[in-house]
C-alpha positions as CSV (number, residue, x, y, z in Angstrom):
1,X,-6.1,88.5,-116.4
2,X,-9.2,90.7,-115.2
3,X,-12.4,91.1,-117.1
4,X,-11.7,94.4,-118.5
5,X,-8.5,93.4,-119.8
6,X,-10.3,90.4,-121.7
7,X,-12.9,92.7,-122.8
8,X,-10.4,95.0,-124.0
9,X,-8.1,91.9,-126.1
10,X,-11.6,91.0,-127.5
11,X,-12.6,94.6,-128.4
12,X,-9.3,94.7,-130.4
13,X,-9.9,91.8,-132.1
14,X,-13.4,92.7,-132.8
15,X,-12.5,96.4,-134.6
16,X,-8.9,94.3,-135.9
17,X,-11.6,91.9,-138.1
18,X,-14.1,94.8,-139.7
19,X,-16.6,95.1,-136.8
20,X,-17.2,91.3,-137.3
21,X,-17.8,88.7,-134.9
22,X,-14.5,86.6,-134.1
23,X,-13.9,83.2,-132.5
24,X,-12.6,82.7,-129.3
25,X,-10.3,79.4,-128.3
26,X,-8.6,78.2,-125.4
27,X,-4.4,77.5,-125.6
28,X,-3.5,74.7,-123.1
29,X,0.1,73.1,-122.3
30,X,3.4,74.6,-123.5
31,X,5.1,72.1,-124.2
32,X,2.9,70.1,-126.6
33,X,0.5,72.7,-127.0
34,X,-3.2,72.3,-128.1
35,X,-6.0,74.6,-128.9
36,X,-9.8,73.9,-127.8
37,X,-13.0,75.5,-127.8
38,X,-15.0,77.3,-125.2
39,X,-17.7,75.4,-124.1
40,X,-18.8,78.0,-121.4
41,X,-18.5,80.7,-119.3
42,X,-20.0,81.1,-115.7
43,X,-19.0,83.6,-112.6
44,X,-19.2,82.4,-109.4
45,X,-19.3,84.5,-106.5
46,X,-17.5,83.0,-103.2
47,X,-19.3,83.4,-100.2
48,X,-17.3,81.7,-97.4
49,X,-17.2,82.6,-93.4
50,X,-13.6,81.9,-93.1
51,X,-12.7,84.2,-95.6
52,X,-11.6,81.4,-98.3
53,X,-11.5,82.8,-101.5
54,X,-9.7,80.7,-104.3
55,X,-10.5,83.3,-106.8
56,X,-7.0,84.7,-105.0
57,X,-8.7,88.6,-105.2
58,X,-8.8,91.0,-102.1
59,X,-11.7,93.0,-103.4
60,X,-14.3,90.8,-104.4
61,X,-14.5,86.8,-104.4
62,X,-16.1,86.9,-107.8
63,X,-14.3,84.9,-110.5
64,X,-15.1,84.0,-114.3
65,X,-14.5,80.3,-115.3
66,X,-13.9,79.0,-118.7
67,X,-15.0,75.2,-119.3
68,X,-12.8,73.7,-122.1
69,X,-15.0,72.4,-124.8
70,X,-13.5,70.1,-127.9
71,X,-10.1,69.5,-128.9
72,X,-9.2,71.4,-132.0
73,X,-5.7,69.9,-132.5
74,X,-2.3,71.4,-132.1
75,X,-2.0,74.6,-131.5
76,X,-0.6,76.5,-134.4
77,X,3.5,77.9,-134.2
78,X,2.4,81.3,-134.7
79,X,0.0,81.2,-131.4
80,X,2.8,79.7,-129.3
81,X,5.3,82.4,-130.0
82,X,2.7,85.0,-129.6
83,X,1.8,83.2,-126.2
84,X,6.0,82.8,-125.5
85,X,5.8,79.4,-125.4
């Protein structure tokens, strides 16, 4: 997933819910799958002389990481068959 196509899945949900502010969680594990919060975000740029980038992008070694912040609990049925899990 890039940034724009984030931007553009929040943007959606943003106009879906009124204009309102909406919350934003973290789905982890398929097979017994849990929902967290967001604790951060950060973007790191990659700047390595052997041309290691582990953000796996050709353009630009600049990535956006998402730290996992509390457990919520399960992740409800309805997220994991929009997720296709």
């Amino acid at each position: 997933m890039t940034a724009r196509d984030l931007i553009e899945e929040l943007e959606y949900a943003i106009s879906i819910n009124g204009n309102e502010d909406v919350e934003v969680r973290l789905a982890q594990q398929p097979k017994w799958a849990f929902e967290y919060t967001i604790d951060e975000a950060v973007t790191v740029k990659v700047e390595d002389d052997e041309g290691f980038n582990p953000c796996n992008e050709e353009k630009a070694p600049i990535c956006v990481y998402l730290s996992e912040g509390s457990q919520i609990g399960y992740l409800p049925e309805l997220v994991s068959s929009e997720l296709g899990w």
